[in-house]
NUTORBA-65562 format. One record per residue (C-alpha): residue number from 0; residue in one letter; x, y, z. Coordinates in pm, 1 decimal. Layout:
N
PT	n	res	xx	yy	zz
PT	NUM	A	X	Y	Z
...
END
This chain:
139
PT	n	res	xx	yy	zz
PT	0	X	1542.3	-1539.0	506.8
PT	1	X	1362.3	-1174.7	458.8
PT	2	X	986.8	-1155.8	372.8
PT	3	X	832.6	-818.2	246.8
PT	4	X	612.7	-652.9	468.2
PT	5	X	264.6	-840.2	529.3
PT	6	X	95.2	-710.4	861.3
PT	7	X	53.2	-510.7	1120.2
PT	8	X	262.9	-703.3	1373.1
PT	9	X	593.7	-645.6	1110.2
PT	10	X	538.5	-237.5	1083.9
PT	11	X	519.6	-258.8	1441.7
PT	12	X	864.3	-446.5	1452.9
PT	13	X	1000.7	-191.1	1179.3
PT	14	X	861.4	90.0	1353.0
PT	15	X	979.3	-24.7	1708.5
PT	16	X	1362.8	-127.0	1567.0
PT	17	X	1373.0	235.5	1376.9
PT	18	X	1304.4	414.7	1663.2
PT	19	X	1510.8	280.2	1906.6
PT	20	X	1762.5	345.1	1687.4
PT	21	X	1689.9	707.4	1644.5
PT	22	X	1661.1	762.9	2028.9
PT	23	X	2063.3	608.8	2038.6
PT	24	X	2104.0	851.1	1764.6
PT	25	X	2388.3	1136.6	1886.7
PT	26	X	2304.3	1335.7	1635.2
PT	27	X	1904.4	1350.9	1605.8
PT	28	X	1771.6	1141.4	1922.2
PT	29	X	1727.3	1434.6	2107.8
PT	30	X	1459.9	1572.9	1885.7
PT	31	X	1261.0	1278.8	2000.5
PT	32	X	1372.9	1232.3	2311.0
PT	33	X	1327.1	1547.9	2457.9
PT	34	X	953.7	1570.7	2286.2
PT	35	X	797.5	1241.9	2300.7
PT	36	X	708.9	1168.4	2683.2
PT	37	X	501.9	843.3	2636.0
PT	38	X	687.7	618.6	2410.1
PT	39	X	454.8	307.4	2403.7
PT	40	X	182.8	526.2	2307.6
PT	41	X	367.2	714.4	2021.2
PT	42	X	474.8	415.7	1901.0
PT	43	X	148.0	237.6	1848.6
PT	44	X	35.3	565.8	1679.6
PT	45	X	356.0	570.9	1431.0
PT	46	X	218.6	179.2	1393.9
PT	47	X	-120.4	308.3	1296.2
PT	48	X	28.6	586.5	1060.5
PT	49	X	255.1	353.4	858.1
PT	50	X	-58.1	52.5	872.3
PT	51	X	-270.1	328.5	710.6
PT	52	X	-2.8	445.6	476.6
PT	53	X	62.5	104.8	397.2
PT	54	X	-241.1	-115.4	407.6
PT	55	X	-501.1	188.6	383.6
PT	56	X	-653.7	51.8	764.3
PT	57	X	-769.1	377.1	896.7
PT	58	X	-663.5	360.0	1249.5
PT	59	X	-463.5	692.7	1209.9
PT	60	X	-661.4	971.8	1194.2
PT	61	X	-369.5	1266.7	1319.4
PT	62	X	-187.0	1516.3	1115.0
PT	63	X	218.6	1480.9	1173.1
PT	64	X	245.0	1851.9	1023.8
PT	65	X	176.6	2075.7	1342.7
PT	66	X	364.2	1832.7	1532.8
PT	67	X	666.1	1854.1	1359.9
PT	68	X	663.1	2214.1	1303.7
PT	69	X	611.4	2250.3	1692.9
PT	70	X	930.7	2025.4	1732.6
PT	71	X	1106.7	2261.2	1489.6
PT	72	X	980.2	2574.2	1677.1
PT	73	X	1080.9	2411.5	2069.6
PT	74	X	1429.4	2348.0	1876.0
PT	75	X	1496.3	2703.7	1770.9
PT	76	X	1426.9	2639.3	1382.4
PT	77	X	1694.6	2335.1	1402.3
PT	78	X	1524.4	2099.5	1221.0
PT	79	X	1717.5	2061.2	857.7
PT	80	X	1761.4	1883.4	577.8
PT	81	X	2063.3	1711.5	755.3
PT	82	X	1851.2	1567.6	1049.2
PT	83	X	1599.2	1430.4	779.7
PT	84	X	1848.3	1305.8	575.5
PT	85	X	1962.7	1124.2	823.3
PT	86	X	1595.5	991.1	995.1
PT	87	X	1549.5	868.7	595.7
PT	88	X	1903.6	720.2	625.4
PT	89	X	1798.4	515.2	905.1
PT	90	X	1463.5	459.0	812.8
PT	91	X	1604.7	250.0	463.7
PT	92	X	1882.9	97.2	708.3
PT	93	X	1616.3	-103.5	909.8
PT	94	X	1390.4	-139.1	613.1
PT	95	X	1654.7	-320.6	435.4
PT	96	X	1761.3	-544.3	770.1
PT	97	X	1420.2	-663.8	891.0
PT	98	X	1315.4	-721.9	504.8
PT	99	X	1273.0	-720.4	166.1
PT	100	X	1012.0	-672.1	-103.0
PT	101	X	789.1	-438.7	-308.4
PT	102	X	647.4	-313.6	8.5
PT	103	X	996.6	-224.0	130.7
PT	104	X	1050.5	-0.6	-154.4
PT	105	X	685.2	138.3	-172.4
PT	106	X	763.9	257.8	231.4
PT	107	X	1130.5	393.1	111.1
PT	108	X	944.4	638.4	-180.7
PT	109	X	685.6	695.6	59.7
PT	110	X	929.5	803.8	372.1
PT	111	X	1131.3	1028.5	100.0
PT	112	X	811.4	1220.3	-9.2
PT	113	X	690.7	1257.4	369.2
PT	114	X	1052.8	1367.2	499.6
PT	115	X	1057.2	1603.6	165.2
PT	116	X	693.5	1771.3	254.0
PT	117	X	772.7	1804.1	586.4
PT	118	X	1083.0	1997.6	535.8
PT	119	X	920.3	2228.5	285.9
PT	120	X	632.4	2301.5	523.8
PT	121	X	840.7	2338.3	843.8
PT	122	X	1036.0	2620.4	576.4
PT	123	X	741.5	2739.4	470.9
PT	124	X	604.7	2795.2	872.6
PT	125	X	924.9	3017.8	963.6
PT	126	X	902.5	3212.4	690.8
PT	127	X	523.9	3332.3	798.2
PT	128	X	614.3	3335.9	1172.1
PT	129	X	904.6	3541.7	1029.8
PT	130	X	691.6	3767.6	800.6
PT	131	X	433.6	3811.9	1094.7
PT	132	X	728.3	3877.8	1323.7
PT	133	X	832.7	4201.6	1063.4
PT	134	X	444.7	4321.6	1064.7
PT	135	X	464.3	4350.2	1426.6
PT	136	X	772.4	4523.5	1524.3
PT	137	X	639.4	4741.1	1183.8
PT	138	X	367.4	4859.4	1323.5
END
């Protein structure tokens, strides 16, 4: 039987499950897998992130934007709506196998917001590297 979401030692099963399923991921595990060179360490952070987000225990103290728009920029501006889509795909997939509960859906809206923000802001980054790029070869 599924419970909802109660500590820190079931974010760090739902974070650990997720993520080895988006490094066997053809389509987006590379993103990850080519970035993230300690994976027990990022893992306990993503822990921290989601206890904060969740139970407001401020153990996470890191901004995910610059790292994500530095992924984007190693990746030639590959990072799309597609390869969210499908992170936020996977993300509700192990949500919904591990368990069930007001918390569940409370990380799902969460997730969709984050994934949503981070797309705009990684959009928002080329466009001013592209802008700055123009000024330059202006000048």
């Amino acid at each position: 039987m599924k419970t909802d979401i109660q500590n820190r030692d079931d974010l760090s099963l739902l974070v650990h499950t997720f993520y080895a399923k988006i490094r066997s991921n053809t389509e987006i595990g590379h993103f990850f897998n080519q970035t993230i060179t300690d994976w027990d360490s990022h893992l306990e952070k993503l822990t921290d992130f989601w206890e904060n987000n969740l139970f407001a225990v401020r153990k996470y103290f890191g901004n995910p934007l610059p790292a994500h728009v530095e992924v984007d920029e190693k990746f030639h501006n590959t990072v799309n709506p597609d390869v969210f889509g499908l992170w936020l795909n996977l993300w509700f997939e192990t949500l919904e196998e591990l368990f069930e509960g007001e918390n569940v859906e409370l990380l799902k809206r969460r997730a969709r917001k984050m994934g949503t923000f981070l797309m705009i802001s990684i959009y928002e980054n080329r466009s001013r590297n592209h802008s700055a790029l123009k000024t330059q070869t202006n000048i």
